[in-house]
N, C-alpha and C positions, 0 to 999 in steps of 0.2 A: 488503412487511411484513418487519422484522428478523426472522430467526431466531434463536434460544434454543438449545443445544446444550450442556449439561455435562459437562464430559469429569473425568475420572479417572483419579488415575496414583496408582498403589502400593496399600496394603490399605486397609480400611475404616476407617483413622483417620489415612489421610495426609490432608493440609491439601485441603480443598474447593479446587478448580480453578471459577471462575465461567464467567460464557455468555460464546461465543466473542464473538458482538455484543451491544454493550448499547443495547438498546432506546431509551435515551436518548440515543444519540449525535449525532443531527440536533437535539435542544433544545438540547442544551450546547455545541455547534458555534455554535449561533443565539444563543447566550445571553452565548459569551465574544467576542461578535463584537459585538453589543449588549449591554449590562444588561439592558435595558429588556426583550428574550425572557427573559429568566429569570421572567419572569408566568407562562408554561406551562409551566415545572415547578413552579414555584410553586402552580396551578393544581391539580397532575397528585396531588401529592404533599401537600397539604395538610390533607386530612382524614386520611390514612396517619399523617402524625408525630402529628398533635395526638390521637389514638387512643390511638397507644403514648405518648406522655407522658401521657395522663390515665390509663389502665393502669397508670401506674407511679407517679404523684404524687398519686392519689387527688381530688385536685383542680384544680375550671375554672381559677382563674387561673393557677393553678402551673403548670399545663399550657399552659393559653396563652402565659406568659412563656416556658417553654422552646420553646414551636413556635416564637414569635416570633425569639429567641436561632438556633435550629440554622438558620431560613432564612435569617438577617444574615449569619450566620457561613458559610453554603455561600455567600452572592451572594458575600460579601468575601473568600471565597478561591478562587472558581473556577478564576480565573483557571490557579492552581496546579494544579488537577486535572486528574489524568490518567489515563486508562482505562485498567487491567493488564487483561485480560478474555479474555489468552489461557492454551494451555496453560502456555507455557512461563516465563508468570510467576510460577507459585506460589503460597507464601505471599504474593506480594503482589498477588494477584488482586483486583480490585477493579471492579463496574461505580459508575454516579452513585447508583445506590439503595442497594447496599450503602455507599458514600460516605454517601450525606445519611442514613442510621440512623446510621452510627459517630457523626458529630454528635451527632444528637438524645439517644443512650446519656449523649454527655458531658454536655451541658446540662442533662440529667435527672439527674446525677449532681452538677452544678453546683446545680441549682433542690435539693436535698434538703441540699447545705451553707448555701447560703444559709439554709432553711427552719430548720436547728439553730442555725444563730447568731441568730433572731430568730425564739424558737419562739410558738407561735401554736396556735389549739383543735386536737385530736388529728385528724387525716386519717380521719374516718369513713369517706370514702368509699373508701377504700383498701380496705375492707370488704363493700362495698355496690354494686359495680357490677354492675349489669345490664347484660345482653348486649343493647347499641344495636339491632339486629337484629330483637328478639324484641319491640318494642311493640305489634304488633300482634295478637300472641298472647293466648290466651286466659288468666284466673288462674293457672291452674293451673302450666302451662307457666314464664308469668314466674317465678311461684316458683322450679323449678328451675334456669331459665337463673338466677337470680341466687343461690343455694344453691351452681350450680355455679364460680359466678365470685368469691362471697366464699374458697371455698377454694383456689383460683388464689389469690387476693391474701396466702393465707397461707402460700403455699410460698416456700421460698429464694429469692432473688433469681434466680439462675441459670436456676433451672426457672420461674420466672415470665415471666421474659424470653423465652425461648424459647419458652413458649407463646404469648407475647400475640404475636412477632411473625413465629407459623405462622399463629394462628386469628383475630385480629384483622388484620395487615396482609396477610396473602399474602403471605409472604416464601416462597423455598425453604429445605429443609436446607442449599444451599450455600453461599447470601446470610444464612444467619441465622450460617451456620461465621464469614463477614466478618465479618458486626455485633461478634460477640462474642469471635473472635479464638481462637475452638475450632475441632477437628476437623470434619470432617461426621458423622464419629461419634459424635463425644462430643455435639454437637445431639441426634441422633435417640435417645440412650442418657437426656441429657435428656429430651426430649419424652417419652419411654415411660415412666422413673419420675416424671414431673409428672402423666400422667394415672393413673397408675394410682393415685399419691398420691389424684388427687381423685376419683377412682372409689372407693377406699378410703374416703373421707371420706364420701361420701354416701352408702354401702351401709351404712355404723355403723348398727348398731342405736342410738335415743335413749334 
């Protein structure tokens, strides 16, 4: 089984250093050797993107156009990739999973240009997501999982991102520093004023 190991060089807002092995090295080895393995990351990582794209586009097909988009776009440029995932690469640490989010961020950024040039009813659900998780909860519960997720959907882009891709994909602080191209600090500086924004929000008196 790979080992995961984060390492850390300078104070708590140098550039996240990612895991020494990336877990995905044996798919992607299989995969630039065949296309045709690229089905088990495909596989591996499919309900992950389409999460954070509907997290962020408020809608099924938006979301599915972009998951569709960021997996074309990893097969068609694998080839090109290359694993940074040591200490000594730095900023440009990079394992396959922080790769295929950098993607999916673009496409999702791509899928909301498109959506402004060929605008269409207001993204309700942008508002309205409940926490996938929680269906089989009882009333009550769902309420707040979805009380807590409308207000997620109203914070800053930044602090949204950073949540949805702690508490929806499992990202680390250091892999979400890649996604977005911040600190490991400035993540975690995020993630703390995102919750407590939505902690604030729900503790309002009505």
């Amino acid at each position: 089984m790979a080992r995961r190991a984060l390492w850390r060089v300078g104070g708590a807002d140098s550039p996240a250093r990612i895991a020494h092995l990336d877990r995905d090295r044996p798919l992607v080895a299989a995969a630039k050797r065949d296309p045709a393995q690229f089905d088990a990351l495909y596989r591996r990582y499919l309900a992950r993107v389409y999460s954070y794209a509907y997290y962020e586009l408020g809608n099924h097909h938006a979301a599915e156009d972009a998951t569709e988009a960021t997996f074309l776009n990893a097969l068609a440029s694998l080839e090109r990739f290359e694993e940074r995932a040591r200490p000594a690469d730095g900023e440009g640490a990079s394992t396959f999973r922080v790769w295929l989010f950098q993607i999916a961020r673009n496409e999702v950024a791509a899928e909301r240009r498109r959506a402004r040039r060929r605008p269409t009813a207001p993204l309700e659900g942008a508002l309205t997501i409940a926490d996938p998780l929680d269906v089989q909860a009882d009333a009550e519960r769902h309420d707040d999982a979805r009380a807590a997720w409308q207000a997620v959907g109203r914070l800053p882009e930044d602090r949204r991102q950073a949540i949805v891709l702690r508490f929806v994909d499992e990202l680390s602080t250091a892999e979400i520093a890649g996604v977005l191209g911040r600190s490991e600090g400035a993540v975690r500086v995020l993630i703390h004023r995102a919750l407590r924004a939505v902690a604030g929000e729900l503790t309002r008196p009505e």
